[in-house]
N, C-alpha and C positions, 0 to 999 in steps of 0.2 A: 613609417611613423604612424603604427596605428593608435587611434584616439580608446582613450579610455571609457570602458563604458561604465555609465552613472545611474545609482537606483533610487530609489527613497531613500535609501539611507546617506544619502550624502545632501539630500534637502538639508539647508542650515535655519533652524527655529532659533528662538529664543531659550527653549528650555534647553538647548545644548548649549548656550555660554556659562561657563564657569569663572563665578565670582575667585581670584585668588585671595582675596579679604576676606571670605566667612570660614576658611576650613580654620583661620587663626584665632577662633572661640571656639567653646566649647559646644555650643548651642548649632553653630553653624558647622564643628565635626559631626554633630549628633545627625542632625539633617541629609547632608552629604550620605552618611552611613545606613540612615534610612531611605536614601532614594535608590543607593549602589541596591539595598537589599531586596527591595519592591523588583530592581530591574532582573538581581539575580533568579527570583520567582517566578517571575515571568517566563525568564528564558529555559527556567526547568519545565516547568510547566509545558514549552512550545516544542521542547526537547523530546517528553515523554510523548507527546501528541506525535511526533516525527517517528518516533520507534514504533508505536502502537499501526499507524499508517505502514512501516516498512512491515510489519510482523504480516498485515494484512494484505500486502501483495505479493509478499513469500508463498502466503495459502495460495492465493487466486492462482500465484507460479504452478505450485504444487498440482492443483489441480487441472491446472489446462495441460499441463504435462500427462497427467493418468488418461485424462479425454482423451489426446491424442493417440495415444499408447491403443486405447481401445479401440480408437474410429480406423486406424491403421491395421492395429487383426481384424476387423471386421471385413475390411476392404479384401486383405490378403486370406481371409475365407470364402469369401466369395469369388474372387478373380482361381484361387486353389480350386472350388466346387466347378466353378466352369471350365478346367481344366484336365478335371478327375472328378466327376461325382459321384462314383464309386468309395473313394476315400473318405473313412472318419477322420477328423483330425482329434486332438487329445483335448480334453477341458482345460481351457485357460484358468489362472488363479482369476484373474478380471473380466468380469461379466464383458459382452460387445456392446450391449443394450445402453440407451441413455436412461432412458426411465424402465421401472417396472412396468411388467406387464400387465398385473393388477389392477394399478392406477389407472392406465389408458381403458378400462371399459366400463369404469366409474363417471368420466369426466361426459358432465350434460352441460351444453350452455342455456342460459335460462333467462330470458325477458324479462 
């Protein structure tokens, strides 16, 4: 008999009681209809933010996956070169390197 477990959203406010008297005007359907639709916005809104977030750790996926890929030939060129240094192996379509080489003799730290 496991217990259920409870979040915020099962906190009971005030603005969660619903009058069953006001949806019976007109004034107090309009209301209703206005609050339903602020809340509908919201949750698009929290929706879009949810997808945007998932898109963005699809990339990060994608990327740590090529990293890998390449820190993996680099190892098995190397552990290869210590076993045969004789042998060229063939150019990879993906560079081994994390950064360019370029870059790294540019970079001065400066006080």
């Amino acid at each position: 008999m496991a217990l259920e477990k409870r979040g915020v959203q099962h906190i009971k406010t005030m603005a969660g009681l619903v009058d069953g008297r006001r949806t019976r005007t007109s004034s107090g359907a309009l209301l209703e209809l206005s609050m339903l639709e602020m809340e509908k916005q919201r949750l698009v809104l929290e929706m879009q933010r949810a997808e945007r977030r998932c898109a963005e750790i699809r990339g990060r996926l994608t990327e740590i996956g090529k990293k890998g890929l390449r820190l993996q030939r680099f190892v098995e060129k190397l552990n290869g070169e210590a076993q045969a240094p004789q042998a060229h192996m063939v150019a990879s379509p993906l560079p081994i390197h994390s950064a360019p080489t370029d870059k790294l003799n540019r970079r001065r730290l400066s006080y």
